[in-house]
C-alpha positions as CSV (number, residue, x, y, z in Angstrom):
1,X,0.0,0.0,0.0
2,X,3.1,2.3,0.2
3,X,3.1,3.7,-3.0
4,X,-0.8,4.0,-2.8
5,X,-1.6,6.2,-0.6
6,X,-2.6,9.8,-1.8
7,X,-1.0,12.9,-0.8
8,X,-2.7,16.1,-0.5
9,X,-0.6,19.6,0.0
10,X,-0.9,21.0,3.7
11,X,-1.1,25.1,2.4
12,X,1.0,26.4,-1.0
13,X,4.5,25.8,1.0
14,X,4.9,22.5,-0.6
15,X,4.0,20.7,1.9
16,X,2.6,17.7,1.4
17,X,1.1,14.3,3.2
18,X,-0.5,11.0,3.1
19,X,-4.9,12.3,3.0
20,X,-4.8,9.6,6.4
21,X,-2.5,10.3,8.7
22,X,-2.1,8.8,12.4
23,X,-3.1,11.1,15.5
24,X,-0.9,9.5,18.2
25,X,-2.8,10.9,21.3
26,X,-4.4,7.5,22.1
27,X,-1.2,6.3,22.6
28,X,-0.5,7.8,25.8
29,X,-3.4,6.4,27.5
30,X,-5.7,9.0,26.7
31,X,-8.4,6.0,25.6
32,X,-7.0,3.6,27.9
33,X,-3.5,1.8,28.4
34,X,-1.0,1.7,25.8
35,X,2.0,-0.1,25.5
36,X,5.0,1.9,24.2
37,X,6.8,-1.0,22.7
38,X,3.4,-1.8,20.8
39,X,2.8,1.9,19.8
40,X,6.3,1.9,18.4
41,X,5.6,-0.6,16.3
42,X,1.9,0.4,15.6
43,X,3.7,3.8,14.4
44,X,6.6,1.9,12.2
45,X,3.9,-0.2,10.7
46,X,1.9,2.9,9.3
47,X,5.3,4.5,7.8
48,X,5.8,1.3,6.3
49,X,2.3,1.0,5.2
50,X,2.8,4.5,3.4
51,X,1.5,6.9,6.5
52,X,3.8,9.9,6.5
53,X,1.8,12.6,9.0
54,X,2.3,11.3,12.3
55,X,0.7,14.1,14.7
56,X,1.6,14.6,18.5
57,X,1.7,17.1,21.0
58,X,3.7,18.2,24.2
59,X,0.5,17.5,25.9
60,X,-0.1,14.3,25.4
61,X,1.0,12.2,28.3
62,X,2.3,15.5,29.4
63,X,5.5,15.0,27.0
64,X,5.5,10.8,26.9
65,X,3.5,11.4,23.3
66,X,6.6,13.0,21.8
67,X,8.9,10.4,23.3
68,X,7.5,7.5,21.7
69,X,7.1,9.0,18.4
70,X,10.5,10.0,18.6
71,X,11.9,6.8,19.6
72,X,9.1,4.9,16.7
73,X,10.8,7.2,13.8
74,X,14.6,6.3,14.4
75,X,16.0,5.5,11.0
76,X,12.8,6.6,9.0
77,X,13.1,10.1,9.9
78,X,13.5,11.3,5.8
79,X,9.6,9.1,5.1
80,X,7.7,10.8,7.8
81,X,6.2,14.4,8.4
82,X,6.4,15.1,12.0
83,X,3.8,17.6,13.6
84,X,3.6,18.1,17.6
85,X,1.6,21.0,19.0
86,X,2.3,23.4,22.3
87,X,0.1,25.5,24.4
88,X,-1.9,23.8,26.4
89,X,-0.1,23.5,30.5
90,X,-0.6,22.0,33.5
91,X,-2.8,23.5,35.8
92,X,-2.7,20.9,38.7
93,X,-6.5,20.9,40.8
94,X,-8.1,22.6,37.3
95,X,-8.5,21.9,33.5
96,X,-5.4,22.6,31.7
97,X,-4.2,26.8,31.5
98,X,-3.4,28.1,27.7
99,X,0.2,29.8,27.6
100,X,0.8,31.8,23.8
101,X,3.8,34.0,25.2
102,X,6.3,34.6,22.8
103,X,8.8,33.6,25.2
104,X,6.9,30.7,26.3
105,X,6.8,29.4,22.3
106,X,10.6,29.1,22.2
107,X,10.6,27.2,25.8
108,X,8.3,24.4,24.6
109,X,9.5,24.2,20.8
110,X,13.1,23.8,22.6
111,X,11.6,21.2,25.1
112,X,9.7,19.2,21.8
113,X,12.9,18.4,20.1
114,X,14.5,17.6,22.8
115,X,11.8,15.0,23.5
116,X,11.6,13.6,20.0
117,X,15.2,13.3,19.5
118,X,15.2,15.4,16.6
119,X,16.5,18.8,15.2
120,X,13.8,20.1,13.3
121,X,10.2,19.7,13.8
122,X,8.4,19.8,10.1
123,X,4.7,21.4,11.4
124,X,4.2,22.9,14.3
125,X,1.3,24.4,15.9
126,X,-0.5,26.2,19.0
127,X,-2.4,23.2,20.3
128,X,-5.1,26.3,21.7
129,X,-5.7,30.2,21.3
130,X,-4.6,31.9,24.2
131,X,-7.5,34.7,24.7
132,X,-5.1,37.0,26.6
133,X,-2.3,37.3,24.1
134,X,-2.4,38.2,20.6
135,X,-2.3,35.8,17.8
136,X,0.0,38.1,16.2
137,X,2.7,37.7,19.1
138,X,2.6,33.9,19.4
139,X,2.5,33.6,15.7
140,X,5.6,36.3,15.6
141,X,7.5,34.1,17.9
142,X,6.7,30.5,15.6
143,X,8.1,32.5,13.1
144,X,11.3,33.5,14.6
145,X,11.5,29.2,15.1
146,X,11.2,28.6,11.5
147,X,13.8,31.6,10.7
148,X,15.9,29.5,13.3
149,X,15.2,26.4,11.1
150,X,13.5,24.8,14.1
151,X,10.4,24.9,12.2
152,X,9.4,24.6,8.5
153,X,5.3,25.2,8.8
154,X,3.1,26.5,10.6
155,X,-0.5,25.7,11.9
156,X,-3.2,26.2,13.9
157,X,-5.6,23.9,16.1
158,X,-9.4,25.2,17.2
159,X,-8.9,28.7,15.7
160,X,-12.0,30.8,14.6
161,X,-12.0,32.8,10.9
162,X,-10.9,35.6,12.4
163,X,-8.2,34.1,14.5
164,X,-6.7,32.2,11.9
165,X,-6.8,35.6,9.1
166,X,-5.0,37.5,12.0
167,X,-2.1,34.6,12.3
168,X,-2.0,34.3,8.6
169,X,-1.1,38.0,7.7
170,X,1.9,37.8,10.3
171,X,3.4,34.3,8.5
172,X,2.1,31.8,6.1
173,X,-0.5,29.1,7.9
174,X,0.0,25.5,6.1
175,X,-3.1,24.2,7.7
176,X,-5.9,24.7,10.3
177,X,-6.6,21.5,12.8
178,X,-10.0,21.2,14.2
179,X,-12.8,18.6,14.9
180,X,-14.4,17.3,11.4
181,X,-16.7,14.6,11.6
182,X,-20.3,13.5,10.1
183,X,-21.1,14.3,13.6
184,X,-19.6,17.7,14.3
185,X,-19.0,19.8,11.5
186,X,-20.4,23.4,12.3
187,X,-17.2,25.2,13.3
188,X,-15.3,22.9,10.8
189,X,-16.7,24.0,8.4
190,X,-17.5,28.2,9.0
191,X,-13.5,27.9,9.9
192,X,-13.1,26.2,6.1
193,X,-14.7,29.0,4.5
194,X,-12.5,31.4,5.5
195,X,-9.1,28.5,5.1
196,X,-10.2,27.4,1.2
197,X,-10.0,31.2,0.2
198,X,-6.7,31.8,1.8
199,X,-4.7,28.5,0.3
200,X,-4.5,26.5,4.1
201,X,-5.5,23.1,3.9
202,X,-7.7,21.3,6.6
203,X,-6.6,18.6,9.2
204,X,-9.7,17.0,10.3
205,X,-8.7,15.2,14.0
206,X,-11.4,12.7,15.6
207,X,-12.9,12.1,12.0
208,X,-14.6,9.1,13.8
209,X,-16.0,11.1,16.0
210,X,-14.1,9.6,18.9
211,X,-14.9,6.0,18.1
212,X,-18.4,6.6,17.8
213,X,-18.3,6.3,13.8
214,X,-16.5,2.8,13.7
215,X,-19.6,1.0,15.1
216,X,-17.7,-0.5,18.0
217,X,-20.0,1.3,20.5
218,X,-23.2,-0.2,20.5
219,X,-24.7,0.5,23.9
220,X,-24.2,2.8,27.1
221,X,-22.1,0.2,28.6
222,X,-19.5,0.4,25.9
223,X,-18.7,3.5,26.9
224,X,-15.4,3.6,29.4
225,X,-12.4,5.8,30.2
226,X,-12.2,9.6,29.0
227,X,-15.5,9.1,26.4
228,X,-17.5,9.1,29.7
229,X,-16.7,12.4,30.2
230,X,-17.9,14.0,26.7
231,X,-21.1,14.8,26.3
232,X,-21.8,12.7,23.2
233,X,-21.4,10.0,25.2
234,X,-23.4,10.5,28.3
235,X,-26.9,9.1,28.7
236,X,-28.6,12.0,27.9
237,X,-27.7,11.8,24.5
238,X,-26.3,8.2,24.2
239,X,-29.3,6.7,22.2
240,X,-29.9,10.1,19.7
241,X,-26.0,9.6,18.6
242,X,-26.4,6.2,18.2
243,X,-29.1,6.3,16.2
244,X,-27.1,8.3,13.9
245,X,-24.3,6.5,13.9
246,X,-27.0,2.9,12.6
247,X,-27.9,5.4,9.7
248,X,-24.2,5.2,8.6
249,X,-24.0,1.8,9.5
250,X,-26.4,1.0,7.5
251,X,-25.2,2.9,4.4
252,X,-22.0,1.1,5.1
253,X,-23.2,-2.3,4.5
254,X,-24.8,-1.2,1.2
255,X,-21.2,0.2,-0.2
256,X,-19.8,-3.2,1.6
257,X,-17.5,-1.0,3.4
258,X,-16.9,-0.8,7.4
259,X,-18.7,2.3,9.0
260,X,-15.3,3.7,9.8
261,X,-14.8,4.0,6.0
262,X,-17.5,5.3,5.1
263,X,-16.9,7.8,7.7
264,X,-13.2,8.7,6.7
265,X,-14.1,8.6,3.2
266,X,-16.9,11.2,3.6
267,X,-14.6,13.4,5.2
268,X,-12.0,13.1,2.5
269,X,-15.0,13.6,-0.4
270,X,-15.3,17.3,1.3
271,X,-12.4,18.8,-0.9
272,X,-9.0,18.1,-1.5
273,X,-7.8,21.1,1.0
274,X,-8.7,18.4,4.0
275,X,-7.0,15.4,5.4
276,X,-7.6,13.2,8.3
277,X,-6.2,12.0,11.3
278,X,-6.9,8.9,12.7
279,X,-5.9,7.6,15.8
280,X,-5.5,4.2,17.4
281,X,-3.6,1.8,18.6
282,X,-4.7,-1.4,16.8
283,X,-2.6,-2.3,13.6
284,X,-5.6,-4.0,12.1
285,X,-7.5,-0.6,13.0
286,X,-5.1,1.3,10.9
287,X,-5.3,-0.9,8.3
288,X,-9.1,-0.8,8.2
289,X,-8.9,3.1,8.2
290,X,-7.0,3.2,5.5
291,X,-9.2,1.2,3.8
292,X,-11.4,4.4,3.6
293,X,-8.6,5.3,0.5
294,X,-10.1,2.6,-1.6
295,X,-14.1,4.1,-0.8
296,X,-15.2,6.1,-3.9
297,X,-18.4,8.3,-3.3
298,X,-20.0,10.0,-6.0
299,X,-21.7,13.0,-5.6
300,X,-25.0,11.7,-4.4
301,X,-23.3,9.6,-2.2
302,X,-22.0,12.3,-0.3
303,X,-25.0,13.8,-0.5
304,X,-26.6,10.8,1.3
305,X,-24.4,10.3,3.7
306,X,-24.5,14.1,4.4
307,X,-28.0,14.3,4.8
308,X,-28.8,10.9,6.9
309,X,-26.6,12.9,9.7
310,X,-27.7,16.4,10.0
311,X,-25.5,19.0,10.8
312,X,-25.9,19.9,14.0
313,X,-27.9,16.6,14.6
314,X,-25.4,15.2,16.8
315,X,-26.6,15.6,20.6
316,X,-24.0,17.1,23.1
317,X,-21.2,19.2,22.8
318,X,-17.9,18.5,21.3
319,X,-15.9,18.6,24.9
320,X,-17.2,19.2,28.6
321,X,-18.7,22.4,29.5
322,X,-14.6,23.8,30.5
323,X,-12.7,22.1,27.1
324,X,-15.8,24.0,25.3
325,X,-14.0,27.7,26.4
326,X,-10.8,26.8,24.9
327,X,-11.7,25.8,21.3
328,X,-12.7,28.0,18.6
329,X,-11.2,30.6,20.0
């Protein structure tokens, strides 16, 4: 499959990567416990499947993330494009705090590559909006990293329109990351309106909608670990979701695909500015997703598959009532 995958460009830099990538978080326990000798070799297995966008963050296992890629991506360092993310800190006793100091940019970018063992970091991005400094200073300060060669791209995660116009005035944005899935796709896409017309691609993270897309929950009691605190998954609005996800089940079986395809292949169908990021921490999982590469959807297919999950028919917000303040922002 290595020569199969399709790349699409991340922004008008050149930069370019396989339309799936892998989103490591779950393998820092996020989603329950992970192995690091496994994830090592879940992560060499998608480089040598053809997977070339492996995205972390400094806040993933609070630094562990970037270890383990870092150690996973010895010797194939030239076939993969390596993102990580800062921004989010510890606030022990509270949710996480939101640092975008310009001094505080150089800190963690310093403390990244340290982590992954590497010298350059290929996209790099603030993880959240920090409300009480402006974009135009933290975005100054990523610049001064790629000037440095630290950095070759830029990008943003959860930023509104006007956010991510701001940022891209005082350097070239590759790419805007934010939630994009058949059930959550408001903010996605108001934010790609504004991203199509100013050449930065989309990064589309939870495109399976946290695992509720792949069909593997089927009832309340599947739920466990960090989904029982989203609101999607609580009982409230357990058995509305669900029913939307048998809709794409069902649609699925007809195109003799896995729900998780259809899912990721949706996503994909939206425009060739967007790619996904798929996380998990089962190789046959990652083979399955990438599967999705092989789903064609015509027009009306989309269309479909679009209008059997409303937007904005998805109960419960994306994160508890406290993530909720930090995205979009």
């Amino acid at each position: 499959m290595a020569d199969k995958i399709p790349h699409r460009p991340l922004g008008r830099g050149g930069l370019a990567v396989s339309a799936i990538g892998l989103g490591c978080m779950s393998l820092s326990g996020v989603y329950g416990a992970a192995d690091d000798a496994a994830s090592e070799e879940l992560i060499r297995h998608a480089i040598d499947l053809g997977v070339d966008h492996l995205d972390s963050s400094d806040m993933y296992g609070w630094g562990h993330n970037e270890e383990v890629v870092g150690r996973a991506i010895k010797g194939r360092r030239d076939r993969v494009v390596l993102a990580t993310k800062f921004g989010q800190v510890q606030n022990p006793g509270g949710r996480n705090g939101v640092n975008g100091r310009p001094e505080y940019v150089i800190e963690a970018c310093e403390a990244s590559l340290k982590r992954l063992g590497e010298d350059v970091i290929d996209l790099y991005y603030q993880h959240r909006v920090d409300p009480n400094v402006p974009i135009e200073d933290t975005v100054g300060a990523m610049a001064k990293l790629v000037q440095q060669g630290k950095v070759k791209y830029l990008g943003l995660s959860e930023a509104k329109p006007e956010t991510v116009r701001r940022a891209n005035k005082v350097h070239p944005i590759a790419c805007v990351q934010t939630e994009y899935s058949l059930l959550y796709r408001a903010e996605a896409e108001e934010t790609r309106e504004t991203t199509r017309g100013l050449g930065i691609s989309f990064v589309a993270y939870a495109p399976l909608g946290r695992g509720f897309l792949t069909g593997a929950i089927q009832t309340f009691a599947d739920v466990d670990g960090r989904r029982a605190a989203h609101p999607r998954f609580q009982k409230e609005n357990f058995d509305q979701n669900r029913a939307l996800v048998a809709k794409i089940e069902a649609i699925a079986t007809k195109k003799r695909c896995t729900p998780s395809q259809l899912a990721l292949a949706w996503v994909l169908a939206q425009g060739d500015d967007v790619v996904a990021i798929a996380g998990t921490r089962y190789k046959n999982r990652l083979e399955e997703n990438l599967g999705a590469l092989r789903v064609t959807l015509s027009a009306a297919e989309v269309a479909e598959i679009s209008d059997a999950v409303p937007r904005g028919a998805a109960a419960g917000t994306r994160y508890p009532a406290g993530g909720m303040s930090g995205v979009y922002v």
